[in-house]
MMTF fields as JSON, N, C-alpha, C and O atoms, coordinates in Angstrom:
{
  "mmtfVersion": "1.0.0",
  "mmtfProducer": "UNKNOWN",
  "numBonds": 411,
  "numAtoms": 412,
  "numGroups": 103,
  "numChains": 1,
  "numModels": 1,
  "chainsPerModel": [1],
  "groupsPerChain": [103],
  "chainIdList": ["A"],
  "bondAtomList": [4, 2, 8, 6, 12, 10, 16, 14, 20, 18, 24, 22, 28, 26, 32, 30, 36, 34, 40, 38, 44, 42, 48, 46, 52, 50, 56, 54, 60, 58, 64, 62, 68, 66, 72, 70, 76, 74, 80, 78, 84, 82, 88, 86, 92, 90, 96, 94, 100, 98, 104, 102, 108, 106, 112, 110, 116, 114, 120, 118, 124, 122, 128, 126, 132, 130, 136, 134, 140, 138, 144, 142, 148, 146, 152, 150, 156, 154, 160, 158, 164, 162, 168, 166, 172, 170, 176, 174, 180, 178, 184, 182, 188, 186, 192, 190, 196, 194, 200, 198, 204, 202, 208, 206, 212, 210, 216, 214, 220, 218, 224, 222, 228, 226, 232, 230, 236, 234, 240, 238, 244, 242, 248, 246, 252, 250, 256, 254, 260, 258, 264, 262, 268, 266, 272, 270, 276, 274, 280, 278, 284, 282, 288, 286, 292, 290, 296, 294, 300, 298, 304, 302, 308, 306, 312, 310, 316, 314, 320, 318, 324, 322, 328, 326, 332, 330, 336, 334, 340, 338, 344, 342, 348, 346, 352, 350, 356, 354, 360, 358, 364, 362, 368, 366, 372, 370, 376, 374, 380, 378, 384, 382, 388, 386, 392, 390, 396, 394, 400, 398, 404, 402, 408, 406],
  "bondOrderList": [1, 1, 1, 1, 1, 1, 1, 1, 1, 1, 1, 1, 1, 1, 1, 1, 1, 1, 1, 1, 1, 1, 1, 1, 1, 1, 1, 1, 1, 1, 1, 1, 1, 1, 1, 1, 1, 1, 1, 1, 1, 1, 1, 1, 1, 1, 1, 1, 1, 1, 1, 1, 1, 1, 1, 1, 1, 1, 1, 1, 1, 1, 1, 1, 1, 1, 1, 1, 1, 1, 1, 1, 1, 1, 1, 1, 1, 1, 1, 1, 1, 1, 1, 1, 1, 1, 1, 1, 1, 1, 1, 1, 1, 1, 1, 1, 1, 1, 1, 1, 1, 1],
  "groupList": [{"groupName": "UNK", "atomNameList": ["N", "CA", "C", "O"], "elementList": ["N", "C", "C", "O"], "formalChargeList": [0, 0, 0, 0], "bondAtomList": [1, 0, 2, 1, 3, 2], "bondOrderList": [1, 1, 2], "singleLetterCode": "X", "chemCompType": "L-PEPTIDE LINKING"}],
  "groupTypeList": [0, 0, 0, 0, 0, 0, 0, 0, 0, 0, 0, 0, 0, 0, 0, 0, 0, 0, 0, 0, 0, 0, 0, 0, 0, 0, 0, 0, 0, 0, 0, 0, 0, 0, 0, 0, 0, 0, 0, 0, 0, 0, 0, 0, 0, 0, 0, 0, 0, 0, 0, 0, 0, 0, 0, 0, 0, 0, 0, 0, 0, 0, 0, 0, 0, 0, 0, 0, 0, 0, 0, 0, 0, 0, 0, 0, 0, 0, 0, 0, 0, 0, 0, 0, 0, 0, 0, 0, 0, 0, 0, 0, 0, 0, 0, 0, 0, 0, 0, 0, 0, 0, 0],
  "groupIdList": [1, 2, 3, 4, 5, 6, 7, 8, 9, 10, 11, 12, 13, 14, 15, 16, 17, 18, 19, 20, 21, 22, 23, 24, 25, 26, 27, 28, 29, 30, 31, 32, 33, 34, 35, 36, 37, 38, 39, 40, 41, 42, 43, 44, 45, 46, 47, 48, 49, 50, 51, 52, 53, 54, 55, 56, 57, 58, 59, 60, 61, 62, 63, 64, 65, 66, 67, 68, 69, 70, 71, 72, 73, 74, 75, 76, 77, 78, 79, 80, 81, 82, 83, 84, 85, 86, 87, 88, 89, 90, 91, 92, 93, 94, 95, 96, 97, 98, 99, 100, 101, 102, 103],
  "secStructList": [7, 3, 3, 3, 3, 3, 3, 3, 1, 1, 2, 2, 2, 2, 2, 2, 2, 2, 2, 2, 2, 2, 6, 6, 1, 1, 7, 1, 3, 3, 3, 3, 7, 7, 7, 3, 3, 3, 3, 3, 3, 7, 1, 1, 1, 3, 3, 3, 3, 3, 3, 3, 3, 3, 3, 3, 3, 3, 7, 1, 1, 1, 2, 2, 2, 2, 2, 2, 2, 2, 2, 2, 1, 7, 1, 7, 6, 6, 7, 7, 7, 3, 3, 3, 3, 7, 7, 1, 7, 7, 2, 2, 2, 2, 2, 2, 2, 2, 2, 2, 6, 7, 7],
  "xCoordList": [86.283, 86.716, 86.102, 85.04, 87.005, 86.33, 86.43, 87.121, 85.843, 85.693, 85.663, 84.688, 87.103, 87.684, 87.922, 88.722, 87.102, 87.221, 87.897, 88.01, 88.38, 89.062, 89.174, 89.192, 89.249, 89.41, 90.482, 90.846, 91.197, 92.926, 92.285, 91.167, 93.397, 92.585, 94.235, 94.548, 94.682, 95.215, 95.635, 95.727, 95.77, 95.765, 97.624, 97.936, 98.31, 99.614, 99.345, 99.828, 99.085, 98.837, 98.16, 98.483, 96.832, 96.115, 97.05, 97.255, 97.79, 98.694, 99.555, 99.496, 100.229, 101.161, 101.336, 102.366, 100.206, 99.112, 98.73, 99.017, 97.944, 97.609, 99.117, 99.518, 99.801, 100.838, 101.5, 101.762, 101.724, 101.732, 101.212, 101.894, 99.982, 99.133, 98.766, 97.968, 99.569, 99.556, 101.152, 101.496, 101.832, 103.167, 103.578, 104.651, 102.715, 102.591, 102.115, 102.153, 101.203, 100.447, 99.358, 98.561, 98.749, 97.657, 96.459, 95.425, 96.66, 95.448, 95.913, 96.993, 94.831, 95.276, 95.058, 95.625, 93.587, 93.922, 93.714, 93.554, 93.663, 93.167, 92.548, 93.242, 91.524, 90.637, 90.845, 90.469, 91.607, 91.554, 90.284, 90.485, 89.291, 88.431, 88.413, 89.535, 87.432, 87.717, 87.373, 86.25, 88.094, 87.989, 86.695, 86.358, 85.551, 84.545, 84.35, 85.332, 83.531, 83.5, 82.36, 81.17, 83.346, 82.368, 82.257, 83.044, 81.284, 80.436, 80.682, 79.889, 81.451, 81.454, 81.537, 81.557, 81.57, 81.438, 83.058, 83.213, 84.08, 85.16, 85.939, 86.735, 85.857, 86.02, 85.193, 85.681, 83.503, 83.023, 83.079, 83.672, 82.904, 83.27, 82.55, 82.407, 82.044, 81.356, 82.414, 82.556, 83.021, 84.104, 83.416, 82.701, 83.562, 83.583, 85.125, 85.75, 85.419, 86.348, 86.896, 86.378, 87.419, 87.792, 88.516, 89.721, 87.8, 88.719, 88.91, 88.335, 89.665, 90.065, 89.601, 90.369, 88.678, 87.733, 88.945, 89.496, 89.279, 89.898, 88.683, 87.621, 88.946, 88.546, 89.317, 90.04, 89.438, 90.514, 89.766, 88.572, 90.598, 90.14, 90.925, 91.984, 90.608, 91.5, 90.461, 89.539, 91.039, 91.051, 90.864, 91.659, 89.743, 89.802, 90.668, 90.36, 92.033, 93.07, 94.105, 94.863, 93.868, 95.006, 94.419, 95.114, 92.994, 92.691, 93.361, 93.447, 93.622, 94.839, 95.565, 95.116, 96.499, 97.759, 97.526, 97.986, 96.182, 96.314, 95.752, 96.171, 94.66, 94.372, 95.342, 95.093, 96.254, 97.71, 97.969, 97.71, 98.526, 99.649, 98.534, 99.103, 96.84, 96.248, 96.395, 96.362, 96.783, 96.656, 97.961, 98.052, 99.093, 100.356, 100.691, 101.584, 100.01, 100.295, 99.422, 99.851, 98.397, 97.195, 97.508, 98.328, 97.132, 97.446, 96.833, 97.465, 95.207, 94.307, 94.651, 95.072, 94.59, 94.109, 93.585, 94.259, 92.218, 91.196, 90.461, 89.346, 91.51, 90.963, 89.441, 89.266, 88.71, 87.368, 88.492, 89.36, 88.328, 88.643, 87.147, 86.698, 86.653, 84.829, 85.775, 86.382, 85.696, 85.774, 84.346, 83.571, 84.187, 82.448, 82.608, 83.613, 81.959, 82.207, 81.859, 81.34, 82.027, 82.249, 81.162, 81.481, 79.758, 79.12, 79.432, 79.904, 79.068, 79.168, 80.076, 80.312, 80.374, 81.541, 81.697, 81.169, 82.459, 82.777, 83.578, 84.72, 83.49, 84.868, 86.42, 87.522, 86.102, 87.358, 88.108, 89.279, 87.598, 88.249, 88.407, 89.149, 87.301, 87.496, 89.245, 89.999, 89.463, 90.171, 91.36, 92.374, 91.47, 92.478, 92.602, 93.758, 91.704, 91.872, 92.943, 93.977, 92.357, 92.933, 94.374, 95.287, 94.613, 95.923, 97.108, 98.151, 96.495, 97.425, 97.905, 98.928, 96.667, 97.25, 97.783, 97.92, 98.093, 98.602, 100.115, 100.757, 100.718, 102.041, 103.239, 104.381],
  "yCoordList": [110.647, 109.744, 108.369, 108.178, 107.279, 105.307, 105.129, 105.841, 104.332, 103.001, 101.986, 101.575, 101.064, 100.283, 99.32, 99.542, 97.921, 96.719, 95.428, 95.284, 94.44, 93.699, 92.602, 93.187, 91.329, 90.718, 89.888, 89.596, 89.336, 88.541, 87.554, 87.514, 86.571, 85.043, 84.834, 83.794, 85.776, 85.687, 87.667, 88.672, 87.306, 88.932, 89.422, 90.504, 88.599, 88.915, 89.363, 90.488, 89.139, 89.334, 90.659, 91.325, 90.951, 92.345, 93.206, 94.212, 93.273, 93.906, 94.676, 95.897, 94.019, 94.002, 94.552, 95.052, 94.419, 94.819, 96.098, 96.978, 96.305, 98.183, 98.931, 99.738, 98.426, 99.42, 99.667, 100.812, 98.718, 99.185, 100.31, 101.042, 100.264, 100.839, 102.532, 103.242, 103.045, 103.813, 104.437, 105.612, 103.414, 104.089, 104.396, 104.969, 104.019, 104.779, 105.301, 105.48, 106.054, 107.18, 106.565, 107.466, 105.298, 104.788, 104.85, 104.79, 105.029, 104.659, 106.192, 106.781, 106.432, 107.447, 106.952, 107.261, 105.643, 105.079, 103.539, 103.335, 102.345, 101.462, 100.557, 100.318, 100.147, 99.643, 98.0, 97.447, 97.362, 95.853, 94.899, 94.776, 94.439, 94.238, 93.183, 92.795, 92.445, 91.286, 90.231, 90.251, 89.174, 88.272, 87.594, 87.32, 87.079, 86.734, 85.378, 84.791, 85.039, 83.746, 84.189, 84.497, 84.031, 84.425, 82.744, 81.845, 82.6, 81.633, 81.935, 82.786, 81.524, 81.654, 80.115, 79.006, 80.354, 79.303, 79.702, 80.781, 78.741, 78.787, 77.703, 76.989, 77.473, 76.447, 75.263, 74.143, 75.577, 74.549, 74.412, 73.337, 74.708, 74.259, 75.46, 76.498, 75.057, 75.931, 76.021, 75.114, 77.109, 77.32, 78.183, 79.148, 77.942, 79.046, 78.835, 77.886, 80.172, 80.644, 82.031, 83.148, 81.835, 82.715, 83.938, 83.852, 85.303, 86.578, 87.661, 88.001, 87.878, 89.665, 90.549, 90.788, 91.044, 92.401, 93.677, 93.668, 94.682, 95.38, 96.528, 96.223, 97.841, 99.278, 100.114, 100.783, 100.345, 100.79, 102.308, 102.34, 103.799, 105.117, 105.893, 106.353, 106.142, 106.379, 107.819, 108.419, 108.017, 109.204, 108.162, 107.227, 108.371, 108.069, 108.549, 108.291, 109.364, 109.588, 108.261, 107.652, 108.133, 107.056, 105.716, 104.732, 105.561, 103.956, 103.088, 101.863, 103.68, 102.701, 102.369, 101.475, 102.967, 102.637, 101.215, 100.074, 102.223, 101.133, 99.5, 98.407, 99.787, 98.274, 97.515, 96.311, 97.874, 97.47, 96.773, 95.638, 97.948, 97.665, 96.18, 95.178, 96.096, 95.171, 94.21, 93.282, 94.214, 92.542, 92.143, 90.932, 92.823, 92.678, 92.102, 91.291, 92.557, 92.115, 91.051, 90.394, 90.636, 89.556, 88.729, 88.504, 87.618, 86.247, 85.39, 84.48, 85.82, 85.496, 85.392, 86.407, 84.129, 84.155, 85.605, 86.485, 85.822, 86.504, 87.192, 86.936, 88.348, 88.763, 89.931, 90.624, 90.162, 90.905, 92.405, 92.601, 92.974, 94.588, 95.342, 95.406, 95.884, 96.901, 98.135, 98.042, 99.232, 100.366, 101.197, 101.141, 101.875, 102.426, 103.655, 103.924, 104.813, 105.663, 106.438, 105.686, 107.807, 108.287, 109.396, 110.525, 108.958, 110.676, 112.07, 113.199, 111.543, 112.612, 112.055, 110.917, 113.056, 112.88, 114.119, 115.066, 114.373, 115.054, 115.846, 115.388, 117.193, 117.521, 117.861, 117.79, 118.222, 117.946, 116.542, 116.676, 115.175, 114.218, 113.456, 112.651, 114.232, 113.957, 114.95, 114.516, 116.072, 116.694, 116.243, 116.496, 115.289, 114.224, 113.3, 112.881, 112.622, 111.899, 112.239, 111.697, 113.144, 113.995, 114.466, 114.186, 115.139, 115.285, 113.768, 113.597, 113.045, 111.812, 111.067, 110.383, 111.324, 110.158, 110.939, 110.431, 112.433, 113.085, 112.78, 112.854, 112.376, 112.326, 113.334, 112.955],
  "zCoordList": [92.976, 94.02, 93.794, 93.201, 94.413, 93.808, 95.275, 96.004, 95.585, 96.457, 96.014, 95.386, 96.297, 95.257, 96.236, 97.145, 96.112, 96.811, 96.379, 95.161, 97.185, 96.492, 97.658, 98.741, 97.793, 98.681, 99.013, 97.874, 99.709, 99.664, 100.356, 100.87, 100.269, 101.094, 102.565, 103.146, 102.661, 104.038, 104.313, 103.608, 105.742, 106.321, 105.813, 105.317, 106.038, 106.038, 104.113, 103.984, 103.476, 102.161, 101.649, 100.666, 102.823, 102.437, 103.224, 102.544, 104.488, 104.607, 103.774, 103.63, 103.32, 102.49, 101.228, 100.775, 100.671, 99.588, 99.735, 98.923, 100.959, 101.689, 101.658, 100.82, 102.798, 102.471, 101.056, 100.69, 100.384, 98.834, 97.833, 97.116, 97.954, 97.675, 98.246, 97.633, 99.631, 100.15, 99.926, 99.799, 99.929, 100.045, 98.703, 98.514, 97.619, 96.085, 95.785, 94.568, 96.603, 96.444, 96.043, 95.78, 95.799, 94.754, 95.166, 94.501, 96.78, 97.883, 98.817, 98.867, 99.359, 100.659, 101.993, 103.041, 101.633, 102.587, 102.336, 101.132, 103.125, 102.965, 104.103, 105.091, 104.024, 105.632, 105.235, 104.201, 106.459, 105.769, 106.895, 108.103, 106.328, 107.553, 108.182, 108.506, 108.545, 109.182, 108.553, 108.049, 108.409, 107.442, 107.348, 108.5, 106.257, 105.866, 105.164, 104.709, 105.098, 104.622, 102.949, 102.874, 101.945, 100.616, 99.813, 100.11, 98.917, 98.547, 96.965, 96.562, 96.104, 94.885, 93.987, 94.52, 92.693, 91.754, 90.964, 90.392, 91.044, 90.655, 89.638, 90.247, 88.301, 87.689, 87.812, 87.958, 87.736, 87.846, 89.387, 89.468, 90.353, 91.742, 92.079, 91.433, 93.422, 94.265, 95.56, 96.379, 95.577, 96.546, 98.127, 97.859, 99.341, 100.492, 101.008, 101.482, 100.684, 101.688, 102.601, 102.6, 102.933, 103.746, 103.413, 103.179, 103.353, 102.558, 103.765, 104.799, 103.267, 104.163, 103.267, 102.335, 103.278, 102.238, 102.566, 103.667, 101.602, 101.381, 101.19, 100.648, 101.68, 101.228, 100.569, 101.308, 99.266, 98.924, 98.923, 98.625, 99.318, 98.832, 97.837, 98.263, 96.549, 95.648, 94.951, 95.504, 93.615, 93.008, 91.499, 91.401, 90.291, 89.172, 88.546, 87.383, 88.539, 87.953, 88.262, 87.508, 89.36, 89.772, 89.601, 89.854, 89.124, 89.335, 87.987, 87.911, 87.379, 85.852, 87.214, 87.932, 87.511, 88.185, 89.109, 89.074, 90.265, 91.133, 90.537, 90.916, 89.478, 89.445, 88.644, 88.576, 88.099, 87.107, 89.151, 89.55, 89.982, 91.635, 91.94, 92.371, 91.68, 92.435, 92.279, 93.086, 90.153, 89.553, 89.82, 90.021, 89.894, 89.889, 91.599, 91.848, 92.385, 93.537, 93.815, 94.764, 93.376, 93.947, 93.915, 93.024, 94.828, 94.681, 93.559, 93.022, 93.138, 92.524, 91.379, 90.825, 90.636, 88.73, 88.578, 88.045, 89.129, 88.849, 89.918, 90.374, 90.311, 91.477, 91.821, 90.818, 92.607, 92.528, 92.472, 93.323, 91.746, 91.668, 90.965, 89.821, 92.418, 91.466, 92.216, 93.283, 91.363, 91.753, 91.668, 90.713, 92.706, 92.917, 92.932, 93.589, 92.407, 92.372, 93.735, 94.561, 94.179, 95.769, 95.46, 95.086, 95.658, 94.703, 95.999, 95.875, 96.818, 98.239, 99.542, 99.947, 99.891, 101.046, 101.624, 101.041, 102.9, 103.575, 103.128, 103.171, 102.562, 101.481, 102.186, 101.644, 103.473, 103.646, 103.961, 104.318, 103.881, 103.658, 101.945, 101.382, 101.64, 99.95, 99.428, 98.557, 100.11, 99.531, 100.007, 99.357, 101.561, 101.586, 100.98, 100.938, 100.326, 99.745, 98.531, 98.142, 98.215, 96.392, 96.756, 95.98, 97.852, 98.318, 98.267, 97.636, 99.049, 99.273, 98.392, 98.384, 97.224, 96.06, 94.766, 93.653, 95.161, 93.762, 93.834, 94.882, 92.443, 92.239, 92.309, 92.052]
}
Protein backbone atom coordinates (compact mmCIF):
# COMPACT_ATOMS: atom_id res chain seq x y z
CA UNK A 1 0.00 0.00 0.00
CA UNK A 2 1.47 4.10 -0.97
CA UNK A 3 0.42 7.22 0.40
CA UNK A 4 0.77 9.21 -2.55
CA UNK A 5 0.74 13.12 -2.26
CA UNK A 6 0.59 15.71 -4.68
CA UNK A 7 -0.56 19.24 -4.52
CA UNK A 8 -2.91 21.40 -7.32
CA UNK A 9 -2.94 25.19 -7.18
CA UNK A 10 -6.92 25.45 -7.45
CA UNK A 11 -9.76 23.19 -5.77
CA UNK A 12 -11.89 22.86 -8.98
CA UNK A 13 -8.59 21.16 -10.40
CA UNK A 14 -7.87 18.61 -7.31
CA UNK A 15 -11.46 17.75 -7.74
CA UNK A 16 -11.39 16.77 -10.83
CA UNK A 17 -8.15 15.11 -10.61
CA UNK A 18 -9.63 12.80 -7.38
CA UNK A 19 -12.49 11.72 -9.17
CA UNK A 20 -10.23 10.61 -11.96
CA UNK A 21 -8.17 8.82 -10.11
CA UNK A 22 -11.02 6.88 -8.30
CA UNK A 23 -13.21 6.36 -11.14
CA UNK A 24 -10.04 4.36 -12.70
CA UNK A 25 -9.58 2.38 -10.18
CA UNK A 26 -6.02 4.20 -9.53
CA UNK A 27 -7.01 5.55 -6.09
CA UNK A 28 -9.67 3.93 -3.68
CA UNK A 29 -9.73 6.91 -2.17
CA UNK A 30 -8.68 10.47 -2.30
CA UNK A 31 -8.71 13.26 0.70
CA UNK A 32 -8.46 16.79 -0.94
CA UNK A 33 -7.51 19.13 2.09
CA UNK A 34 -7.59 22.50 2.79
CA UNK A 35 -5.71 24.69 0.82
CA UNK A 36 -2.05 25.79 2.26
CA UNK A 37 0.25 28.21 1.62
CA UNK A 38 3.80 26.24 0.47
CA UNK A 39 7.22 28.25 0.12
CA UNK A 40 9.35 26.88 -2.71
CA UNK A 41 12.30 27.98 -5.05
CA UNK A 42 10.98 27.84 -8.73
CA UNK A 43 13.26 28.94 -11.67
CA UNK A 44 15.43 30.95 -9.71
CA UNK A 45 12.41 32.57 -7.82
CA UNK A 46 11.27 32.02 -4.47
CA UNK A 47 7.53 31.35 -5.01
CA UNK A 48 4.45 31.15 -1.97
CA UNK A 49 1.48 29.90 -3.07
CA UNK A 50 -1.46 28.60 -2.53
CA UNK A 51 -2.06 24.51 -2.91
CA UNK A 52 -4.84 22.11 -2.27
CA UNK A 53 -2.63 19.02 -0.78
CA UNK A 54 -4.02 15.80 -2.19
CA UNK A 55 -4.02 12.19 -0.19
CA UNK A 56 -3.85 9.85 -2.62
CA UNK A 57 -4.60 5.79 -1.25
CA UNK A 58 -3.33 3.41 -3.76
CA UNK A 59 -1.75 -0.12 -4.13
CA UNK A 60 2.18 -0.33 -5.56
CA UNK A 61 0.74 -2.38 -8.42
CA UNK A 62 -1.20 0.50 -9.61
CA UNK A 63 1.29 3.39 -8.83
CA UNK A 64 2.92 3.20 -12.79
CA UNK A 65 -0.61 3.90 -13.82
CA UNK A 66 -1.59 6.43 -11.44
CA UNK A 67 1.56 8.63 -11.59
CA UNK A 68 1.49 8.35 -15.73
CA UNK A 69 -3.16 9.63 -14.70
CA UNK A 70 -1.09 12.46 -12.22
CA UNK A 71 1.48 13.88 -14.83
CA UNK A 72 -1.07 13.64 -17.53
CA UNK A 73 -3.65 15.44 -15.61
CA UNK A 74 -1.45 18.17 -13.60
CA UNK A 75 -1.35 21.51 -14.26
CA UNK A 76 2.37 21.65 -13.17
CA UNK A 77 5.68 21.59 -15.47
CA UNK A 78 6.80 19.62 -12.48
CA UNK A 79 4.41 18.44 -10.25
CA UNK A 80 5.29 17.04 -6.27
CA UNK A 81 4.27 13.22 -6.79
CA UNK A 82 6.19 11.22 -3.28
CA UNK A 83 4.56 8.03 -2.96
CA UNK A 84 5.21 6.72 0.85
CA UNK A 85 4.98 3.52 1.58
CA UNK A 86 1.76 2.26 4.12
CA UNK A 87 3.89 -0.15 6.62
CA UNK A 88 0.72 -0.72 9.05
CA UNK A 89 -2.91 -0.14 8.80
CA UNK A 90 -6.10 -1.36 9.80
CA UNK A 91 -6.39 -4.53 7.63
CA UNK A 92 -9.64 -4.33 6.97
CA UNK A 93 -9.29 -0.90 5.30
CA UNK A 94 -5.97 -1.91 3.77
CA UNK A 95 -7.95 -4.78 2.14
CA UNK A 96 -10.31 -1.90 0.81
CA UNK A 97 -7.99 -0.33 -0.34
CA UNK A 98 -6.61 -3.53 -2.49
CA UNK A 99 -10.20 -4.25 -3.44
CA UNK A 100 -10.99 -0.77 -5.01
CA UNK A 101 -8.06 -0.34 -7.08
CA UNK A 102 -7.86 -3.96 -8.66
CA UNK A 103 -8.62 -4.01 -12.42
Amino acid sequence: MLLVLTNLPERAAAERLADLLVEKRLAACVNILAPCRSVYRWQGAVRHDEEHPLLIKTTAERYPALEQALRAGHPYELPEIIAVPIERGLPAYLQWVAAETKT
